[in-house]
N, C-alpha and C positions, 0 to 999 in steps of 0.2 A: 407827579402831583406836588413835588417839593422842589425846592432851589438843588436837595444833595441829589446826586445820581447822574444819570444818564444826560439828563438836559443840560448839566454844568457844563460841561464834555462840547455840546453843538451850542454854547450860549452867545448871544450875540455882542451889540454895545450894552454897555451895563450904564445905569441912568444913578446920577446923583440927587440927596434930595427926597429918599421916597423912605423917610423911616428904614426899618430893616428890610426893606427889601432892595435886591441887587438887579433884578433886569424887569423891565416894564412888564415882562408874557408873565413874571412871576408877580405879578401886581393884576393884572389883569385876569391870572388864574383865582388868587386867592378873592379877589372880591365877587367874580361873577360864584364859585361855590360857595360863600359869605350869603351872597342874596339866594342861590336855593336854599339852601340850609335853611336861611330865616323863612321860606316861603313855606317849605314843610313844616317847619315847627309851628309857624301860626297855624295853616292848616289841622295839625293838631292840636291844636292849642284849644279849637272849637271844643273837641271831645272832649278833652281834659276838664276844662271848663266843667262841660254836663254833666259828671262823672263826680267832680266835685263840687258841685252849686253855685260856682262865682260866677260873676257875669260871663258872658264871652267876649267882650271887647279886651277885660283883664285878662282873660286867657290866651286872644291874639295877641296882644300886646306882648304877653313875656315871651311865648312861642317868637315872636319874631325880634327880640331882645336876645334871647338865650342864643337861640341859631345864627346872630350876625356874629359872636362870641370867634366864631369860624376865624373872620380875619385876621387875626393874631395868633393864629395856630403857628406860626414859623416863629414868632417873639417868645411864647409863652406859652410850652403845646402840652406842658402840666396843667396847666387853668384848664388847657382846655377839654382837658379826658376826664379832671376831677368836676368837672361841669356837667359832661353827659354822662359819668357815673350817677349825680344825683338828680339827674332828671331820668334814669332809670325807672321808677318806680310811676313817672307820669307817662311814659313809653312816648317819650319825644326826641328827637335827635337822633334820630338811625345813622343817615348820614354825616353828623357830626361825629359820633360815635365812629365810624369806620376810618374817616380821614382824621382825625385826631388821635389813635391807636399807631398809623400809620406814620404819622408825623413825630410820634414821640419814640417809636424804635428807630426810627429815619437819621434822630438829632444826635447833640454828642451827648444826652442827657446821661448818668449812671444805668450799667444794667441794671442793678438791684433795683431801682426808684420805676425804671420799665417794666420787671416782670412784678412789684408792687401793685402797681397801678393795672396792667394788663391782668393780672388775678384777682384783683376786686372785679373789676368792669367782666371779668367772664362770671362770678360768682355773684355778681345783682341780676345779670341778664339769667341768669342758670332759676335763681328765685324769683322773679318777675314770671317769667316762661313758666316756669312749675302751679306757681298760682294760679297764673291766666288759665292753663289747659287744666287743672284739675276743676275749676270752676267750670269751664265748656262740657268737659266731659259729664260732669254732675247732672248739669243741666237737660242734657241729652239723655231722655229714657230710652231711645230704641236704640244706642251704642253706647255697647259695654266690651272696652276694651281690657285685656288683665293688667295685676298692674305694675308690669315692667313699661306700658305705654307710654306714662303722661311722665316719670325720670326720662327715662333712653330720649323723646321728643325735647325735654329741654337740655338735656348733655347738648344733643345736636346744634339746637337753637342756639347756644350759648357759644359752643366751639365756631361755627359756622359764621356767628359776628363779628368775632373777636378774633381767632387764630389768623387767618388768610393777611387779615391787615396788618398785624403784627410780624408772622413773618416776610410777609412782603417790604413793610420797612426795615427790620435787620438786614435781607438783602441787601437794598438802596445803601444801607449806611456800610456795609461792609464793603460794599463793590465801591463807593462814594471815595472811604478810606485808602483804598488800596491803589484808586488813581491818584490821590493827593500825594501818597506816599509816590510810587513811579512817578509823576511829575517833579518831584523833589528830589529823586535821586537823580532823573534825567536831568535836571539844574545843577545840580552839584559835578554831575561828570562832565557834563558841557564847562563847568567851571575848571574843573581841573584840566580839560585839554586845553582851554585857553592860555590858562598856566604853562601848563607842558609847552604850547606853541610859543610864548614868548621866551621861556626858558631856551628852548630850541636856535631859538632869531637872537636872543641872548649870545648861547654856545658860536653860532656861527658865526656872529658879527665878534666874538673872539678869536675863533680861529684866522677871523680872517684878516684879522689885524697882527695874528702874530705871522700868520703867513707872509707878511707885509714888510713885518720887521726882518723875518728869515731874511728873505730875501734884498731889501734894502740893506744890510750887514754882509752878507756874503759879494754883493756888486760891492758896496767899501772897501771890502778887504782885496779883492783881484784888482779893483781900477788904481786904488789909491797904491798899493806896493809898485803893480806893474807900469803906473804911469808914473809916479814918484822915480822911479827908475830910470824911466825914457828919459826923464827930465834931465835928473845928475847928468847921465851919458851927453845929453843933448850940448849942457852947457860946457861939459869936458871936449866935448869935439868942435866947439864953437871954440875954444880956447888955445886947442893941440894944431885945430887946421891949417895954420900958416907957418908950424915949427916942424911938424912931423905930420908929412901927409898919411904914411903909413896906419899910426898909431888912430889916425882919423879917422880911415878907412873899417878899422876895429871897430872903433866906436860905433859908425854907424850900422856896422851889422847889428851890434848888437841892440843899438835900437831897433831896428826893422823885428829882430827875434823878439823879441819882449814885445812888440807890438802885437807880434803875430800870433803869441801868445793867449795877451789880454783880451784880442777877438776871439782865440778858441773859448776859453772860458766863459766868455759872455755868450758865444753863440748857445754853447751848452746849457747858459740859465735861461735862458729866452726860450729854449727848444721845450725846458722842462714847461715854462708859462705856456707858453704853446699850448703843448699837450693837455693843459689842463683850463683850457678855454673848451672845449666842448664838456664838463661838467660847471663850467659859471655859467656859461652862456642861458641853462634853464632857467637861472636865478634874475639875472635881468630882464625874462620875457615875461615871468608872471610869479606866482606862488610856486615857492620850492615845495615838493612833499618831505613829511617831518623825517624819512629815512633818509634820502637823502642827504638832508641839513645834519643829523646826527652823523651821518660816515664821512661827510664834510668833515665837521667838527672832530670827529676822532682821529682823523689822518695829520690834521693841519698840528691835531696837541703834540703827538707821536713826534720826537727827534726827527729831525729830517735829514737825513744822512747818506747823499748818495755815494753807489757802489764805488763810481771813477773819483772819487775828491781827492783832494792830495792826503798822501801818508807822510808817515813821519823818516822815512827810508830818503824823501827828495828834500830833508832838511840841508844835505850837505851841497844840492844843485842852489839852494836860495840863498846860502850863505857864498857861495864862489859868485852868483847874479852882483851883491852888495859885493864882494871884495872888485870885481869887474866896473864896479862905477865907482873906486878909489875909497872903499870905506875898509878901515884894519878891522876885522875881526877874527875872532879865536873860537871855534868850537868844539867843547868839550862835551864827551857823555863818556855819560857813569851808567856798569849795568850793561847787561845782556837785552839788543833789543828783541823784541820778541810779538807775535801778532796783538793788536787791542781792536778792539769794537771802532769799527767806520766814525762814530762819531766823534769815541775820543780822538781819533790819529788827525781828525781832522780840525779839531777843535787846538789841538797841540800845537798843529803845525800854523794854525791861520792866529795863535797867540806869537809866536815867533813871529812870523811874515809882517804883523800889523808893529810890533816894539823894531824891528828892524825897520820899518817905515816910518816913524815917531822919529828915529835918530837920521835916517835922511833927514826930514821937515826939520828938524829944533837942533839940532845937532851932528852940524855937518864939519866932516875931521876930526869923528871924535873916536876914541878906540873902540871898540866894544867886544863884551865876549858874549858868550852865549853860550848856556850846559844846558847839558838834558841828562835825566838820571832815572831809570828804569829798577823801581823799589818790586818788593815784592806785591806790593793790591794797591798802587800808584806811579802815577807817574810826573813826575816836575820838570818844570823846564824856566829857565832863566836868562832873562835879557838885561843884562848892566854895560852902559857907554858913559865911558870916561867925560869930562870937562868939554865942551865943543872949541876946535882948532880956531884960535882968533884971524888963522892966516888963512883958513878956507874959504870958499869963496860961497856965499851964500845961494843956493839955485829961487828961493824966492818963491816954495813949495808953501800955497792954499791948506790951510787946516780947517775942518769941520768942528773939530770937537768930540768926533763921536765913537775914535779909536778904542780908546781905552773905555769906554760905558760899553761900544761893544762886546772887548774882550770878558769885560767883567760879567755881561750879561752870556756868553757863550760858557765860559769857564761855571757860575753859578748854577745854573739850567742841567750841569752835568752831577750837581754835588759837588765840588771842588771847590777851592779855596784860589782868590785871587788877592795878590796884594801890589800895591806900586808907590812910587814916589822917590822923591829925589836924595842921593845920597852925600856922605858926609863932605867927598870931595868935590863934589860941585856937577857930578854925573844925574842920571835917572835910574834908576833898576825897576823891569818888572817881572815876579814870579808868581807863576801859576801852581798847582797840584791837583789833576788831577786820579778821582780812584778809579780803579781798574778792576780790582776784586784778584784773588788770590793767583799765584800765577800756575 
């Protein structure tokens, strides 16, 4: 019978334009009980009238005045119960009386201002009823009822008007509240997984940029040492071939091994991409689920360290690689070596690998030494090359640029401290440190 409750729930289009009201059925309710309301009250309006001596035209007239009052019950549902409280006494408005009780436990009116208004309107009907039957009763000489009759008859009367539609709108409005309330929460949680999901598509479209860079820095660091390599060799055996075929002969093994090399370990990062194309592959067919995208996300943050990488044990094979393509160096370590976590051995060794690459590319003939020094909760390692030979011959080795941001970004990522740059004599030095925690 109101806009609150159950019919909000199955409401249809909602119409603009119609005063306070929200959907046409709730327009269409309130006027056609508007026009009974008014039909009954003019109806008695007749009696009222004869009861009081005014005409009865004046009598329909307000009878169907007072009863259209009805329409505005959803605007203004105080007018409207303080209206058929004082038509009480002319016993008009029953049915306004009932739906306007109803309408105003329904709204968001104050309790106090409801059980106000609902306890007049029981106690004018309670003395209206009491009057009426003790006058019936009076008037009747053959029934003589005692006289608990004509109280108990209007308690009834009074409760019987008033209670059913008052709690029946408390009902409405509490059950009314408690879907607004769950529709509210169902918004807010639907909001927060949209959050979560973007956060999510967030996390993963991090990981998977770092996963990107992983591995974009790890192919730098094997193509660029092991081809850097092949190169020197290359141009030394282009140089040695027509003076020493033997020495030649060297040479090109040793390019074929380095070569053969630079395929093992590529095949190895490919293998790992491989593998891990049946977990993308669900991401390009459609929507990831968000577990998924989160174990994505936490594998890709995770160090990526695998078991086979190089240690720091084959520092002394990469330093005979470079003395094998004509470059002097010296390496020194300080300190008892001793096992470290996969990441740091690997992160040590591919900061060596890539400054020994630096001085092929920019400094070819140049001396270099190379320490490593095994502290007790770190580990440092150092690359310095002398002045570059004016008399070497240039191999004409491509630079990216991205050696040293690498190194810097592997050494940082660990906690570690990197530093580089060119020294007083006219060289490069780069050192690293990283921690390793207590030994």
């Amino acid at each position: 019978m109101t806009a609150t409750g159950a019919d909000r729930e199955a409401a249809g289009s909602t119409t603009r334009g119609y005063w306070w009201w929200e959907r046409r059925r709730s327009v269409a309710l309130d006027v056609g009980l508007a026009l009974v309301s008014a039909l009954e009250c003019g109806l008695e309006g007749v009696e009222f009238a004869r009861n009081t001596g005014i005409p009865v035209p004046v009598g329909v007239v307000f009878g169907l005045l007072a009863g259209s009052v009805l329409l505005v019950r959803r605007r203004w549902p105080i007018v409207v119960v303080l209206l058929t409280i004082a038509m009480t006494p002319a016993e008009m408005g029953f049915l306004m009386a009932l739906v306007g009780l109803y309408t105003l436990a329904a709204s968001e009116v104050p309790r106090r201002i409801t059980v106000v208004l609902a306890s007049m309107a029981l106690v004018g009907t309670f003395i209206i009823t009491y009057v009426r039957l003790r006058q019936s009763v009076a008037e009747q000489t053959d029934f003589g009822p005692g006289d608990w009759y004509v109280p108990l008859m209007s308690v009834f009367m009074a409760v019987g008007l008033t209670a059913p539609s008052v709690l029946l709108g408390l009902y409405i409005g509490a059950r009314r509240r408690l879907m607004e309330s769950l529709r509210e929460r169902a918004d807010s949680l639907e909001r927060e997984l949209s959050l979560l999901a973007d956060r999510a598509e967030e996390r993963a479209e991090w990981a998977r940029t770092e996963e990107r860079t992983r591995i974009a820095r790890e192919m730098h660091d094997v193509v660029a040492h092991r081809v850097s390599l092949m190169v020197v060799h290359a141009a030394a055996l282009q140089a040695v071939a027509p003076k020493d075929p033997a020495k030649a002969v060297r040479n090109a093994a040793l390019v074929g091994d380095m070569g053969r090399q630079a395929l093992t370990e590529l095949r190895e990062m490919l293998g790992v991409l491989r593998t891990g194309e049946a977990l993308t592959a669900p991401a390009a067919a459609g929507r990831v689920p968000l577990a998924s995208v989160r174990q994505a996300a936490a594998a890709a943050a995770a160090p990526a360290a695998t078991e086979d990488g190089p240690r720091l044990h084959e520092l002394e094979a990469l330093v005979a690689q470079s003395r094998q393509a004509g470059m002097v160096v010296e390496l020194t370590v300080h300190g008892e070596l001793r096992p470290y976590p996969p990441e740091v051995e690997q992160t040590a060794f591919r900061v060596v690998q890539e400054a020994l690459t630096n001085v092929h590319k920019h400094a070819a003939g140049a001396e270099t030494w190379v320490r490593l020094a095994h502290r007790e909760a770190e580990v440092a390692m150092q690359v310095e090359n002398g002045p570059s030979d004016a008399a070497a011959t240039d191999a004409g080795l491509p630079s990216g640029g991205n050696g040293l941001v690498g190194m810097r970004e592997r050494v940082l990522g660990l906690g570690g401290v990197f530093v580089s740059g060119p020294t007083e004599a006219g060289g490069f030095r780069v050192s690293a440190v990283l921690p390793v925690g207590p030994a």
